[in-house]
C-alpha positions, 0 to 999 in steps of 0.5 A: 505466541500471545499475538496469535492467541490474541489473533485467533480470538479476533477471528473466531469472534469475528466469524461469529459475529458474521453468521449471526448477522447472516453476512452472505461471505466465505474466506477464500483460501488459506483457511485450513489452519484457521482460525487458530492460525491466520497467517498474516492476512484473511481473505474473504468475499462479501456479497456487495450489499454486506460488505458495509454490514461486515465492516461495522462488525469487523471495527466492533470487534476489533474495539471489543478486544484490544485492537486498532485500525491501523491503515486501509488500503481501499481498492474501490473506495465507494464499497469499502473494499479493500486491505484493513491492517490492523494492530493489537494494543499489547503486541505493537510488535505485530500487524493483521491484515483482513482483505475484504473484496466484494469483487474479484476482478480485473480492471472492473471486469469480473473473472469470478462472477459474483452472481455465482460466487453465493452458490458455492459456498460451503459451511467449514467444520469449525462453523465459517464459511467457506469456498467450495475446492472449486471456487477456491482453486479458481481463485488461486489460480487468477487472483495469481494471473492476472497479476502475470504469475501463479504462485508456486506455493498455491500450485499444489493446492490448485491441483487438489481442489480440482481433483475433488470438485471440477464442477463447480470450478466450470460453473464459476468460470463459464459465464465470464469466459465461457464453457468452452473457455472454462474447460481449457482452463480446467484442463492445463491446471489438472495437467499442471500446464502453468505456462499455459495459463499464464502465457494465455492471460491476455487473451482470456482477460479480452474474452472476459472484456468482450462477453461482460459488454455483450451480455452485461453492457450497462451494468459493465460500464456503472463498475468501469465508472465505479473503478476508475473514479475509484483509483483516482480519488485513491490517488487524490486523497490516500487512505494509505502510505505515510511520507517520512522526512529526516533532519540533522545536522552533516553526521547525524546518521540520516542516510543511515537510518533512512535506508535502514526505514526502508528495509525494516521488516516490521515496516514491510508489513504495514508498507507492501512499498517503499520508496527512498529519496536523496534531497530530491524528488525524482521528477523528470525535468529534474535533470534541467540542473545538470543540462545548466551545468554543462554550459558551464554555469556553475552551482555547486557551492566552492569546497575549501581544502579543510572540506568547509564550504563557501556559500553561494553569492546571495542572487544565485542562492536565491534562484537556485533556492526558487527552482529548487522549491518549484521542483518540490512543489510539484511533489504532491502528484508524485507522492500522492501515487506512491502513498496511494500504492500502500507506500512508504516514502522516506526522504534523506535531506529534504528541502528543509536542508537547504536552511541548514546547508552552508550553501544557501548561508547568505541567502534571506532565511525568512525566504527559504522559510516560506519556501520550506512551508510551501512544499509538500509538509511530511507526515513526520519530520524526524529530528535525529538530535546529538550534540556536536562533540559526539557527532564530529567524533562519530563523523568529522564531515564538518568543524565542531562550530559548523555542527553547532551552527546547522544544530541551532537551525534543526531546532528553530525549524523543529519548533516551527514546523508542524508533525515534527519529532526529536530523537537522541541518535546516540542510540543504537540504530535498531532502538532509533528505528523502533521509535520512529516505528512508534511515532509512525504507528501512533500517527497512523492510530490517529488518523484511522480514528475516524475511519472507525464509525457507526455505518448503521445510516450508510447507504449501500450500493446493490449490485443489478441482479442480471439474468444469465444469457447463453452465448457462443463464444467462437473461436478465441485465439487460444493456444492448446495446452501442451500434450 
């Protein structure tokens, strides 16, 4: 309850703010119940030239009552659009996001065109502004199928605000897809024809394509150039995701607390994606070992009958160590894409391992250090610490020396390796998950610091203002909505 009291003064301040910098916005749907209740997200749309404007008021808000960015996820990175998570200093327990979105579009094409988006706003009971019932209803419908499914819980709602004000539905929609287009369209959602729309989104999302480059081809190809640089430099320099490594002697508990990360609900709310490897990353040539296997080579460290392993002759720990550490190095292009996706990657026995394996015993330690601050570093290590005793008890993979042995080890590498952290896993694994939760969300409080600064300098991009033409769209292709 104190969450929600805390997240209903943020946003009251915040549209507050909003209206008396006369910011051009309007939240797009789920506002019936705002701003005593939010949910887990707002969306709005800013007009482009604000959208700087409103991100200086959201931070000043947010440092006014307690709260800290905690990750963005930007979708066009050049307007600061995008996801802002956010996270109050007295309910950690709790994140909000607020989505600000400048366009709404598909690939770089607007389906909702921002140069009508302004005319239908409306001013709420409450004083926000919001979308008229038409504009809200077309939002629910392709903010959902462009994606390939409209939601089944926005389905009434589209049909209520269609019922009260079609107009301004048509108008919306008329200049990237035309009157004709628009009123198919209107048609199927009346009728609840869902198959219909979502079976036919190919084909508006080509008309779109077709009438932004014949009536807006220049300022349509600046927003293609705009996107795509957008997305790569996303992909390049990740404002989001974060990249978990556990370490631990054989019976520490790492796989299960590393499936456990996964599947954590808290984490779920500031990851939309979670990725889970064991010791190797999924890259395609990663099968060559097996291929190598399968003429008879062998690779594997001899198992004795007590399940102790002999380690590898010194030449092949070391090739095998080399190839190994080639695979990881290749590991920022994939990790930088799961990262950029919002993701959370957890790693179960990651190169740091093979220090700490039996296997690679006889191979030079100083070499497989360098290697080991060659590949790609986490943003947290996790050293799940216990001492020997307790971990054969729990788990007798390994002889009480051996868990000594990998112990020494996980700690010469805890000391030497940076964003490393120790956690006693004599603790039950729910407590275990809420302190790597702590170290993750500390970490990323950190490094969203900067993301938080005055913008009062910053250049804004305005959008062309592009007089409407008329066009006749011809025939489309579209399949009639079922009678």
């Amino acid at each position: 309850m104190a969450f929600k009291m805390k997240q209903s003064q943020f946003v009251k301040e915040f549209f507050q703010r909003l209206n008396q910098s006369d910011v051009v916005y309007c939240v797009l749907k789920n506002f019936t119940q705002l701003p005593e209740q939010s949910g887990r997200d707002v969306d709005l749309w800013i007009e482009e030239r604000d959208i700087n404007k409103c991100r200086q008021i959201m931070f000043e808000v947010a440092q006014d009552l307690g709260w800290d960015l905690l990750a963005t996820s930007l979708r066009l990175r050049f307007i600061n659009a995008g996801e802002y998570y956010f996270i109050n200093n007295e309910s950690t327990n709790q994140v909000w996001v607020l989505d600000l979105s400048a366009y709404l579009h598909w690939k770089g094409i607007s389906y909702l065109d921002h140069r009508v988006l302004s005319k239908h706003i409306q001013t709420h009971p409450r004083g926000f502004k919001i979308a008229s019932p038409g504009l809200e209803a077309a939002s629910l419908i392709f903010r959902g199928a462009m994606a390939g499914v409209i939601k089944d819980r926005d389905k009434p709602r589209i049909t209520e605000c269609l019922e009260s004000d079609p107009h301004s539905f048509l108008d919306v929609l008329q200049e990237p897809f035309s009157h004709q287009v628009a009123e198919l369209i209107l048609a199927a959602a009346r009728d609840g024809n869902w198959d219909f729309l979502e079976h036919n989104m190919k084909i508006f999302q080509k008309t779109i394509f077709k009438r932004a480059l014949l009536r807006h081809p220049f300022f349509q190809i600046k927003q293609w150039l705009r996107y795509y640089t957008a997305i790569w430099r996303n992909r390049l320099s990740p404002t989001h995701g974060f990249f978990i490594t556990l370490l631990g002697p054989d019976g520490a508990g790492k796989t299960t607390i590393a499936k456990l990360l996964v599947e954590s609900d808290a984490l779920k709310n500031i990851f939309p994606r979670q990725k889970y490897f064991y010791r190797r990353f999924e890259v395609p040539w990663k099968n060559l070992i097996h291929q190598i296997k399968r003429t008879g080579v062998r690779l594997d460290a001899e198992v004795r009958d007590d399940r102790s392993v002999v380690p590898m002759e010194p030449l092949k720990a070391l090739i095998y160590a080399v190839y190994l550490a080639c695979e990881y190095f290749t590991g920022p292009l994939f990790l930088r894409w799961w990262k950029s996706n919002a993701g959370l990657v957890v790693f179960d026995r990651y190169f740091y391992d093979y220090l700490v394996f039996e296997d690679f015993a006889r191979c030079p330690w100083w070499l497989l250090f360098i290697l080991a601050k060659i590949v790609p570093r986490p943003d947290a290590l996790i050293y799940l610490q216990n001492d020997a005793a307790t971990i054969y008890a729990r788990k007798p993979e390994r002889s009480i020396p051996e868990i000594n042995r990998q112990i020494k080890i996980c700690e010469r590498l805890v000391a030497r390796l940076p964003n490393s952290f120790t956690i006693n896993s004599s603790k039950t694994p729910e407590k275990m998950i809420d302190e790597i939760r702590n170290i993750l969300i500390q970490n990323l409080r950190e490094r969203n610091r900067s993301v938080v600064k005055p913008l009062g300098n910053s250049k804004r991009l305005i959008g062309a203002t592009l007089r409407p033409k008329s066009t006749n769209s011809g025939h489309l292709g579209i399949v009639e909505p079922e009678k």
